[in-house]
C-alpha positions in Angstrom: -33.7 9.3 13.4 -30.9 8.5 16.0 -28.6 5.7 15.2 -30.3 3.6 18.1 -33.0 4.0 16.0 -31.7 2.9 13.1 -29.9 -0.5 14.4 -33.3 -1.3 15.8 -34.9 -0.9 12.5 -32.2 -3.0 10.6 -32.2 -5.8 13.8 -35.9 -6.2 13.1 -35.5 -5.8 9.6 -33.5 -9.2 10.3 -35.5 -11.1 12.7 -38.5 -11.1 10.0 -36.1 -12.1 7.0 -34.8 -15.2 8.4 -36.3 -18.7 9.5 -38.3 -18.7 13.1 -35.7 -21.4 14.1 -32.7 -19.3 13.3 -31.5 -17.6 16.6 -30.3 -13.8 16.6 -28.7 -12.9 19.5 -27.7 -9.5 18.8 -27.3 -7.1 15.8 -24.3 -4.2 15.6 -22.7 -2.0 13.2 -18.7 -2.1 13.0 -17.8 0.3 10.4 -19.4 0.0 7.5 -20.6 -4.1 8.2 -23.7 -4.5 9.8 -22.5 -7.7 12.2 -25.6 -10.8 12.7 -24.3 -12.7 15.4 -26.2 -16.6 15.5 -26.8 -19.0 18.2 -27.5 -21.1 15.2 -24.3 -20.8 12.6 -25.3 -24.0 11.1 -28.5 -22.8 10.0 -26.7 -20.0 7.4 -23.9 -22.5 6.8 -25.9 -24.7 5.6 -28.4 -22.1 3.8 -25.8 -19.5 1.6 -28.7 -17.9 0.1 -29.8 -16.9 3.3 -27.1 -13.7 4.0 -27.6 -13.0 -0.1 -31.0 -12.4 0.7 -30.7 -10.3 4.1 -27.8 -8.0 2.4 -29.7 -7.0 -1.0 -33.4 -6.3 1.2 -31.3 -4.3 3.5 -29.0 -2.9 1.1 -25.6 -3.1 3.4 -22.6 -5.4 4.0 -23.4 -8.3 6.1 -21.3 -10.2 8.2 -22.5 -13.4 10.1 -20.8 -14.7 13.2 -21.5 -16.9 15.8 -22.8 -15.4 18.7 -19.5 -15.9 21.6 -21.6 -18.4 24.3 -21.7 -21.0 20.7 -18.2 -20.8 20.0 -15.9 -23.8 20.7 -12.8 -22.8 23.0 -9.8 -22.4 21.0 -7.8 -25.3 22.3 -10.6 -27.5 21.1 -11.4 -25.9 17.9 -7.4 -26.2 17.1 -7.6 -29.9 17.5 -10.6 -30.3 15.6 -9.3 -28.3 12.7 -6.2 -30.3 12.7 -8.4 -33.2 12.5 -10.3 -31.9 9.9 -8.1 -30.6 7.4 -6.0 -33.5 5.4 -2.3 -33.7 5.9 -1.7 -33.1 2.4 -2.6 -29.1 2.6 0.6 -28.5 4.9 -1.1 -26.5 7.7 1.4 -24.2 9.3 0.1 -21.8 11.5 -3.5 -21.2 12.8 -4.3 -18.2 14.6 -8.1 -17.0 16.3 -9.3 -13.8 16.0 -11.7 -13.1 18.3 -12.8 -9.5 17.4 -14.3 -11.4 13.8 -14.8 -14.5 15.7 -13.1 -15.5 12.7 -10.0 -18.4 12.4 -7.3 -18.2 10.1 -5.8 -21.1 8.8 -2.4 -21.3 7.1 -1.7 -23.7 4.2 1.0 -24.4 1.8 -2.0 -26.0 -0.6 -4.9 -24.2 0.4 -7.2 -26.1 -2.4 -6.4 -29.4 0.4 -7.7 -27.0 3.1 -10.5 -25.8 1.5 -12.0 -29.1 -0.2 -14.0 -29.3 -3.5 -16.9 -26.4 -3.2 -15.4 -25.2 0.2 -16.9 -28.7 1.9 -14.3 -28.6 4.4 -14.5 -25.6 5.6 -18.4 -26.0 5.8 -17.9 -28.7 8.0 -15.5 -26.7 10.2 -17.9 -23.6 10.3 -20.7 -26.0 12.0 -17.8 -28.0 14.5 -16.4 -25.3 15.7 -18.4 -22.3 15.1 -16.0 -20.1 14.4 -15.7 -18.6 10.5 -12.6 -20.6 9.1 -10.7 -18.5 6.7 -7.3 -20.1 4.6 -4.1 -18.2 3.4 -1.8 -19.4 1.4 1.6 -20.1 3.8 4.0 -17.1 2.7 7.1 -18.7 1.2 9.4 -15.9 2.6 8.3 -15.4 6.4 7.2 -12.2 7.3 8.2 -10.5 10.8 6.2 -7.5 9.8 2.9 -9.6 8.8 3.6 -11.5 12.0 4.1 -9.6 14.5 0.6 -6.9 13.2 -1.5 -9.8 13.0 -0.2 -10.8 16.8 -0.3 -7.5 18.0 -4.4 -6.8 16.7 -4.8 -9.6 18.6 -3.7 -8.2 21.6 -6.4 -5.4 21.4 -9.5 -7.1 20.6 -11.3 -5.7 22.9 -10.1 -1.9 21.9 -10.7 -3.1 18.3 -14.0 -4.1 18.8 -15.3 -0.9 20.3 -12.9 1.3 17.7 -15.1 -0.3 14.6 -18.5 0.0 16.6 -18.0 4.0 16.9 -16.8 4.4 13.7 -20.3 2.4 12.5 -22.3 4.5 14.3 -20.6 7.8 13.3 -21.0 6.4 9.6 -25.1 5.7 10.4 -25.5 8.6 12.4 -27.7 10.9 9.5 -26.8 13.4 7.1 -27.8 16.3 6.6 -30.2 17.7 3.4 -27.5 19.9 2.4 -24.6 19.0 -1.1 -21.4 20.3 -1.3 -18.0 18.7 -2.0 -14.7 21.2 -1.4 -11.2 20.1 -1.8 -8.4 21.8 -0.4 -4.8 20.9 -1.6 -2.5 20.3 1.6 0.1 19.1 0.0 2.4 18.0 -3.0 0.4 20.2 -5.4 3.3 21.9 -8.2 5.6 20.2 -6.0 6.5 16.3 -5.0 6.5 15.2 -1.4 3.8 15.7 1.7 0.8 14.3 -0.6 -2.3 15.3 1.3 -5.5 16.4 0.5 -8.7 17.6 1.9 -12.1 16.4 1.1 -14.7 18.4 3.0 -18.7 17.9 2.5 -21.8 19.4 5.2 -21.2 15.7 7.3 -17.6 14.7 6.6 -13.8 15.9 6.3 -11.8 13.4 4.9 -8.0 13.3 4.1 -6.3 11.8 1.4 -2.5 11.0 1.8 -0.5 12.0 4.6 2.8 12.4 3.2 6.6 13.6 4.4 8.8 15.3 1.7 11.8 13.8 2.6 13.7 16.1 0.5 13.0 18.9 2.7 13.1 19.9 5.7 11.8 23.5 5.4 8.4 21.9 3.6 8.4 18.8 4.7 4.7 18.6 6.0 1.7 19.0 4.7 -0.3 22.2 5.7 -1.9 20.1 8.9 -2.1 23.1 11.3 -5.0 25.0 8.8 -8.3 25.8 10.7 -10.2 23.3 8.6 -7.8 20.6 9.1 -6.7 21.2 12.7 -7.7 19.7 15.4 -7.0 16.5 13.7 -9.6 15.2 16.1 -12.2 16.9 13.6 -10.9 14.8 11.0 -13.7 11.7 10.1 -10.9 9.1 8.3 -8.2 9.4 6.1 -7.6 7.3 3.1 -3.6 6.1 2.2 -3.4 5.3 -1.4 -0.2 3.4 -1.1 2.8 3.3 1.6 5.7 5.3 0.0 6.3 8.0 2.4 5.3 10.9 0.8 1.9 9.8 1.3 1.7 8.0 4.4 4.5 8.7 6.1 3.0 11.8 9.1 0.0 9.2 9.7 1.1 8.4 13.3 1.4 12.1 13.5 -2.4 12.2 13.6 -2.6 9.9 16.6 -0.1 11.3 18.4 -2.1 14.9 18.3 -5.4 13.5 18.8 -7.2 11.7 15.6 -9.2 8.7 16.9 -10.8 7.9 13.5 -10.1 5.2 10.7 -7.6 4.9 8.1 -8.8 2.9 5.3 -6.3 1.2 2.6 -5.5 -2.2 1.5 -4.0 -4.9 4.0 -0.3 -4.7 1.9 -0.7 -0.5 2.5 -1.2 -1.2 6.6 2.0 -3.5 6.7 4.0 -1.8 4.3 3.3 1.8 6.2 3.8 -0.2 9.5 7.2 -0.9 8.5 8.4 2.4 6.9 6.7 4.2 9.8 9.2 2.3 12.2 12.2 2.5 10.3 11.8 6.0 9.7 11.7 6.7 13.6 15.1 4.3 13.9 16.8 6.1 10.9 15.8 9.9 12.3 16.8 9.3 15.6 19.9 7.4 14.6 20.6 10.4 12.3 20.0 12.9 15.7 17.0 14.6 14.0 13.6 15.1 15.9 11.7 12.0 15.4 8.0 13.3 14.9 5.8 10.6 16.8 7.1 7.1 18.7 6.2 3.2 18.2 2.8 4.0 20.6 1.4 6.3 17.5 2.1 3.8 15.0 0.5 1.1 16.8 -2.4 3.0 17.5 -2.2 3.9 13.1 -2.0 -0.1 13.1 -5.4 -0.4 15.6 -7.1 2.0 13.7 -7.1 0.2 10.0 -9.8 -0.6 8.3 -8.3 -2.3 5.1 -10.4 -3.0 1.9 -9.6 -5.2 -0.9 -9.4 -4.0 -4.8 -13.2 -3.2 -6.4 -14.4 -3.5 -2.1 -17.1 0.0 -1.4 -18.0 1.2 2.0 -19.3 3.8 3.7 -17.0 5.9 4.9 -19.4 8.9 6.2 -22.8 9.2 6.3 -22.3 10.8 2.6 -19.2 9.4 1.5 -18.5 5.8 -0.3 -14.9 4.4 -0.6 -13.4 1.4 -3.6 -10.1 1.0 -3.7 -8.7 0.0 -7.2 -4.9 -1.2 -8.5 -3.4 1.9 -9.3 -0.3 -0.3 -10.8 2.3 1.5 -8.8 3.3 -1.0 -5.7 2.4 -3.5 -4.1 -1.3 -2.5 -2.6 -1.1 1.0 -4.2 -4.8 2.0 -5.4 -6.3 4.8 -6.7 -9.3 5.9 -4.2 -12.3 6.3 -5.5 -15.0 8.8 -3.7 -18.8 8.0 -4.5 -21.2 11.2 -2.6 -24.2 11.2 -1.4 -26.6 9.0 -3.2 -24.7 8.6 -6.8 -24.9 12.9 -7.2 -20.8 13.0 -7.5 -17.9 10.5 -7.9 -14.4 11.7 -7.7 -11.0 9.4 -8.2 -7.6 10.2 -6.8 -5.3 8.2 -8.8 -2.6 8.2 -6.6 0.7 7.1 -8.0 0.2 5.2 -11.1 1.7 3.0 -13.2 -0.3 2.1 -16.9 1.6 -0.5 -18.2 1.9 -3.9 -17.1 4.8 -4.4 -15.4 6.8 -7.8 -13.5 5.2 -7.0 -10.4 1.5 -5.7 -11.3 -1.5 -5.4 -14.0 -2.0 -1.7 -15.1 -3.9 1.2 -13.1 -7.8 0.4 -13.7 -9.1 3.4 -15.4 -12.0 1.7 -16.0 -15.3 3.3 -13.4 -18.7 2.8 -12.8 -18.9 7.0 -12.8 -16.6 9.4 -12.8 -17.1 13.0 -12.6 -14.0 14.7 -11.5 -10.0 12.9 -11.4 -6.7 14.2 -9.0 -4.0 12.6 -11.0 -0.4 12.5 -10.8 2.1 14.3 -13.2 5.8 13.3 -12.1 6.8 12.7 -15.5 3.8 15.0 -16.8 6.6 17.0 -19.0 6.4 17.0 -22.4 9.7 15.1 -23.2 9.5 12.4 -20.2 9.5 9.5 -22.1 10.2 6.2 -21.1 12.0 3.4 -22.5 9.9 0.0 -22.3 10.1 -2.4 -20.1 12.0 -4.9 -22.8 14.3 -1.8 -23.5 15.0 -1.0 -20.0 16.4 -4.8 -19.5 18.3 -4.6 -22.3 20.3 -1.3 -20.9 20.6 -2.8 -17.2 21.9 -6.0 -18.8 24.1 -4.1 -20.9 25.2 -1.8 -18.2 25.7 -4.8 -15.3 27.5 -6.8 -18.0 30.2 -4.5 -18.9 30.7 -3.4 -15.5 31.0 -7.5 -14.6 33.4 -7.8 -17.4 35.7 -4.9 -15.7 35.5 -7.2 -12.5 33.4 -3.6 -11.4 31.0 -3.9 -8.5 27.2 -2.6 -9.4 25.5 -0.4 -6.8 21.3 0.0 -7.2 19.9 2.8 -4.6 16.2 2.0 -4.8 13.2 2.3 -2.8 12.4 -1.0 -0.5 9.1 -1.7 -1.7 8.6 -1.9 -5.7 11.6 -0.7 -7.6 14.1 -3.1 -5.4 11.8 -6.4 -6.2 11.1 -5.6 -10.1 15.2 -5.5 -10.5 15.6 -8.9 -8.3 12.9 -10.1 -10.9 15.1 -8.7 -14.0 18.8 -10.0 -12.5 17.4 -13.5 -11.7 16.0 -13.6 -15.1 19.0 -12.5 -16.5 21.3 -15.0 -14.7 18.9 -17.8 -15.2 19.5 -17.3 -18.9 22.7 -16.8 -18.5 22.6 -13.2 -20.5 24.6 -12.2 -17.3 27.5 -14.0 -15.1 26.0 -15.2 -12.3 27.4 -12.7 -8.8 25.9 -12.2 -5.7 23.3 -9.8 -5.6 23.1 -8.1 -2.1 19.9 -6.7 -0.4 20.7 -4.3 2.3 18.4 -2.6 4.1 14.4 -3.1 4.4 14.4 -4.6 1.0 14.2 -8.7 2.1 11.2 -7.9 4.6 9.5 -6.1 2.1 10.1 -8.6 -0.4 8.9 -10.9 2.5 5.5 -9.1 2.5 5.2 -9.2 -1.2 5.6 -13.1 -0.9 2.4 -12.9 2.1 0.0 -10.6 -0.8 0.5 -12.9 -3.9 -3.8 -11.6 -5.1 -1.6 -8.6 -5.3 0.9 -9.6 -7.8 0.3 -10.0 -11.8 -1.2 -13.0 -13.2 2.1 -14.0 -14.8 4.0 -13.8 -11.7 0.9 -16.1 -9.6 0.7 -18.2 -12.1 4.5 -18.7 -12.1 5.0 -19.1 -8.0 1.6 -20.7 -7.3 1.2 -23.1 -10.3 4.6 -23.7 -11.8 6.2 -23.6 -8.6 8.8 -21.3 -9.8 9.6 -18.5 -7.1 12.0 -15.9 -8.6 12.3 -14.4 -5.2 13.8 -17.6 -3.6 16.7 -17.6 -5.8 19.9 -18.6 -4.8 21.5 -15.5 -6.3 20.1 -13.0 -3.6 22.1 -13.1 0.2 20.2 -10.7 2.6 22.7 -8.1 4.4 21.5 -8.8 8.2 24.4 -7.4 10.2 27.5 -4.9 9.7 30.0 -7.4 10.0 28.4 -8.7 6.7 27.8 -5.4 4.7 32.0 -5.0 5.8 33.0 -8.2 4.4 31.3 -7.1 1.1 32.8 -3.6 1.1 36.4 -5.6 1.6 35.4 -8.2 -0.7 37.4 -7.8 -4.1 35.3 -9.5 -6.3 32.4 -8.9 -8.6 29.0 -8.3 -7.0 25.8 -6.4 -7.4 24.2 -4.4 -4.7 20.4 -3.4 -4.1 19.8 -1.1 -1.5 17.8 1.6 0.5 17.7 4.5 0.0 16.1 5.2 -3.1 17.0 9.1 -3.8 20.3 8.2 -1.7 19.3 10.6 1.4 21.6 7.9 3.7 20.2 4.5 4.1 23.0 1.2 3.3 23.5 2.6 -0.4 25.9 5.3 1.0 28.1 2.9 3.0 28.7 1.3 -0.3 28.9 4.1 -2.3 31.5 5.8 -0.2 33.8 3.1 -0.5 33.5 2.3 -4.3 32.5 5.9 -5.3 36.4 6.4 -6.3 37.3 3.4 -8.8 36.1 4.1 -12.7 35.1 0.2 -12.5 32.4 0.6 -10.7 28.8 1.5 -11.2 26.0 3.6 -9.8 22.7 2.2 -11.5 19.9 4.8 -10.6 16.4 2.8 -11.9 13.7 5.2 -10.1 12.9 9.3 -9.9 15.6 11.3 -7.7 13.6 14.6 -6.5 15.1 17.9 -6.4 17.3 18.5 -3.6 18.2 14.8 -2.9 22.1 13.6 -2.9 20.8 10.8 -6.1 19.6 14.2 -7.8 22.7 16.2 -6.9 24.5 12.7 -8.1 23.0 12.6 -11.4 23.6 15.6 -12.2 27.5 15.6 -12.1 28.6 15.9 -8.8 32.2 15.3 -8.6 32.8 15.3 -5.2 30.8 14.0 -1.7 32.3 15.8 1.4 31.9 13.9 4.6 32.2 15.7 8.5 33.5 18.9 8.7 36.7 21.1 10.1 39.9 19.3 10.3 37.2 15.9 10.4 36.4 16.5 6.6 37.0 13.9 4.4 36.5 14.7 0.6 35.6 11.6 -1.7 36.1 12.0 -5.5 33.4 10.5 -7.8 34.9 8.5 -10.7 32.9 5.3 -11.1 30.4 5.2 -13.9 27.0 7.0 -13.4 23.8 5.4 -15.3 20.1 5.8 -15.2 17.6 3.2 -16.3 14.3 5.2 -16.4 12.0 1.9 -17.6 11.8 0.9 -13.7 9.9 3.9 -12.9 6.4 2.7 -10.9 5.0 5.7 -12.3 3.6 6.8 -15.7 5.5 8.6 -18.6 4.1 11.5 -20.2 2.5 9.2 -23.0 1.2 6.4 -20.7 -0.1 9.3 -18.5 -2.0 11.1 -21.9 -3.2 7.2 -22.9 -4.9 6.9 -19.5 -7.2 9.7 -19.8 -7.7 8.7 -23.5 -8.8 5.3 -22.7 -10.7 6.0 -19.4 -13.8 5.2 -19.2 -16.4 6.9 -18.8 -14.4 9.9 -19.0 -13.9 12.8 -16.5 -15.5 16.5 -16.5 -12.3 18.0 -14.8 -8.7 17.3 -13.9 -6.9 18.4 -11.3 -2.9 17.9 -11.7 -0.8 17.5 -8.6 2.6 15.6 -7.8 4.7 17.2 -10.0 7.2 19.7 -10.6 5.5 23.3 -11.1 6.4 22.9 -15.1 5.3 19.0 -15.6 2.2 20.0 -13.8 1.1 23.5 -16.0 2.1 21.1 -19.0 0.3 18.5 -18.7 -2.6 20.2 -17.7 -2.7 22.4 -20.9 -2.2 19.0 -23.4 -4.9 17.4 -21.8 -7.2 20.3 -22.4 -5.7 20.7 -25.9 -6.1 17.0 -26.6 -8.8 16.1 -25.1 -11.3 19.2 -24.5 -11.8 18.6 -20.9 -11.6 21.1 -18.4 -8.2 20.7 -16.4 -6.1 22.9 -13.8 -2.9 22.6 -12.3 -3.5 23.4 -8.6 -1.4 24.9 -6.1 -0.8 24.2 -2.3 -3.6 25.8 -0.1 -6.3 25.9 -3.1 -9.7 24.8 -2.6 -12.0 24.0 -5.3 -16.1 23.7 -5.7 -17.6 20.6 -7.5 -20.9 21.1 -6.3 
């Protein structure tokens, strides 16, 4: 059966389940959805039951719209939302999206917006035809969020037919043939270039497409293997989170041919926009080869398909995606394959983090079926324990507050996105109590938009920390304490500046990035302090740092300048978004139901062989510590 064949099967399927007076104009698979558009939107806005009923006979995701010829002009349908909507739910922005022939209202009180049982936006729905959606208005403004949402509306059209080829690849029949093979591309016995190949009789699917920053001779994934290259050949790929070893060689893909989907959650695609285009300014700034332009990662941006937590969809024609929290950062999930018709289900947990923490709820380790787990072993070794999150405040307050009482200045390299907003939660706590002098706390770097973007995802966030910004009206972030570096003549005012401050910047394993400027400057004075509060990879300066380096040379010949390293040198391990050997161990334990094999990747060679061998010893399940280029069975 042809997938012509198929859409007229389903269209008629949904002629005959809905009312004679009910007007279908046309019926169309974009990815997974199967699209209804209606001449008559009031009829299913004012009957719910109506799409319930269609979706469970037809056993697929159902979107309704209102066919195009129905829908009031935008100008109009502005007004009469304005008119609509009461002036107590502070609209700020409204935006049309054509391709979903949906409109997106932004609200400071979206309950106002809404009305009591979504009234008001069921009274919208049949004025103006178009599906009104609200968002809560971000309290830090986003560029990033901004400018992707303006740009995908600026290729609606491309958009549009993108999503119908991808639906009827995914309809297009399988064939009667099972077999699942994974091959390991990347960051297997190693950290860095995450990647991994997931190949069945219809589909080839890849999982994480990292960069190991940390290395330049292996700092790819193996792309150019037969069974991964042309990347044309490849059907999606699925980003578990947007660190860049596991996103960041996505625009790669475009720029050497992939024209399919990459599925993750809507934090993921901003988060990856932004690192994407900062890495191309830093690695041309730096006069290294940058490895694809701003065209590739706004064709990455085109090509999104973005799911929510506990969301399934096809794929494939024999593959089923759900994303769900994998604790780590913000929109980091663990990716959970379903094959064929229930016969396999396979979960890469991605980088996780089981413990609650002051940004998110643990990793779900909770499944509907599980059969086979990838996991993560970065602190997989048997000594890598962590000190609690209560402990780990009680070290960074002790270690700030003697450096404070020197009149020292505090230096915290940290990643943009996680690590650099769980410490702005710990400081503002700390000086809001007053367990710590109130300073200025600097953010240099990508760390205020990315904070920004946490703000615009707050169903992302932990209950505590919603409950406190939404409901208490309490925003840690917004604190006075925190002064964003926007310009060199600031971040040299600061390095001049001879009193007592604190400094949060990028990079995170100190590979250049603002944290340098700083720590060249202040590296010499005993006062001062280098606070590391996240993992520093082999072969990074934070590593090199950690481990006693006395001296940083800078230039070379008779333009070498030699720096000596006196300041004080901590580590706070508790701010680690990943697991520690016992919360890694307690996972499996408490997983349910549990797995018949584990594979072990992300870690150093050791970590890896060791905690595959206790969680065989402990636990009796089968488990292997894979290497790059190995490719395994499972049916």
């Amino acid at each position: 059966m042809t997938v012509d064949d198929v859409l007229k099967e389903v269209t008629d399927a949904v002629r005959r389940g809905v009312p004679a007076d009910v007007d279908i104009s046309d019926v169309e698979f974009e990815g997974a959805t199967l699209v209804v558009y209606t001449k008559t939107p009031e009829k299913f806005a004012d009957n719910t039951d109506m799409v319930r009923y269609l979706a469970k006979g037809l056993q697929k995701r159902i979107t309704i719209r209102a066919d195009p010829s129905v829908l009031a002009a935008q100008e109009g349908a502005e007004a009469e939302i304005k008119a609509t909507i009461p002036k107590e739910a502070e609209v700020s922005d409204i935006f049309f999206e054509p391709e979903t022939c949906e409109v997106t209202i932004e609200a400071a009180k979206p309950g106002f917006a809404i009305g009591k049982y979504g009234a008001t936006l069921n009274e919208l729905k049949k004025k103006i035809g178009w599906n009104p959606k609200v968002i809560r208005t971000p309290p830090i403004p986003s560029k990033s969020v901004r400018e992707i949402r303006e740009y995908l509306r600026s290729v609606v059209d491309d958009r549009r037919a993108f999503l119908r080829k991808v639906g009827r690849k995914i309809y297009s029949g399988r064939s009667n043939e099972f077999w699942i093979r994974l091959t390991t591309l990347g960051a297997f016995r190693e950290i860095g270039r995450s990647c991994v190949l997931v190949t069945t009789p219809n589909s080839r699917i890849l999982i994480d497409c990292g960069l190991n920053t940390s290395s330049e001779a292996s700092a790819s994934p193996y792309l150019h293997l037969p069974e991964v290259w042309p990347p044309n050949t490849i059907d999606a790929v699925i980003i578990t989170h947007a660190h860049l070893d596991h996103c960041g060689l996505v625009p790669l893909l475009f720029k050497y041919g992939f024209e399919g989907p990459v599925y993750c959650t809507p934090p993921t695609r901003d988060i990856m926009t932004l690192l994407a285009l900062d890495s191309i300014k830093v690695t041309g700034g730096e006069g290294h080869k940058v490895p694809y332009d701003s065209e590739n990662v706004r064709e990455m941006i085109k090509h999104c398909i973005t799911l929510n937590y506990g969301d399934t969809t096809d794929v494939s024609p024999d593959i089923k995606l759900t994303m769900w929290n994998a604790g780590h950062i913000l929109g980091s999930s663990s990716a959970h394959l379903h094959f064929g018709d229930g016969q396999y289900n396979m979960v890469f947990s991605g980088d996780i983090k089981y413990e609650q923490t002051w940004l998110f709820d643990p990793a779900t380790n909770k499944f509907p079926r599980i059969e086979a787990l990838v996991m993560e072993a970065t602190y997989g070794g048997p000594n890598d324990f962590q000190p609690s999150r209560r402990e780990a405040v009680d070290q960074m307050k002790d270690i700030i507050g003697r450096t404070l009482a020197k009149k020292g200045k505090v230096m915290i390299p940290a990643f943009a996105v996680g690590r650099s907003q769980e410490v702005m939660l710990v400081l503002q706590n700390l000086m809001s109590t007053k367990q710590l002098p109130e300073v200025p706390v600097y953010l240099d770097g990508m760390i205020w938009e990315a904070t920004a973007i946490h703000a615009a995802y707050p169903e992302y966030l932990n209950y505590q920390l919603r409950n406190d910004i939404f409901h208490m009206g309490e925003n840690p972030f917004l604190s006075k304490i925190f002064h964003r570096v926007d310009s060199g003549e600031m971040r040299d005012k600061i390095l001049n500046d001879p009193d007592p401050c604190i400094i949060i910047g990028t990079a995170g394993m100190m590979n250049g990035g603002p944290i340098m400027e700083y720590f060249k400057q202040w590296a010499p004075e005993a006062k001062n302090t280098l606070l590391f509060v996240g993992y520093q990879a082999e072969g990074t300066m934070g590593r090199r740092i950690q481990n006693g380096m006395k001296e940083l040379q800078l230039g070379m010949g008779k333009d070498q300048k030699i720096i000596k390293i006196n300041l004080n040198i901590e580590t706070c391990d508790g701010f680690s978004g990943h697991s520690d050997r016992r919360q890694l161990m307690n996972y499996i334990y408490d997983m349910r139901p549990q797995p018949e094999i584990i594979l072990i990747g992300h870690g150093e060679a050791e970590k890896c062989i060791q905690l595959s061998s206790s969680l065989h010893k402990q636990y009796g399940m089968e488990t292997r510590a894979l290497m790059n280029l190995e490719t395994v069975r499972f049916k």
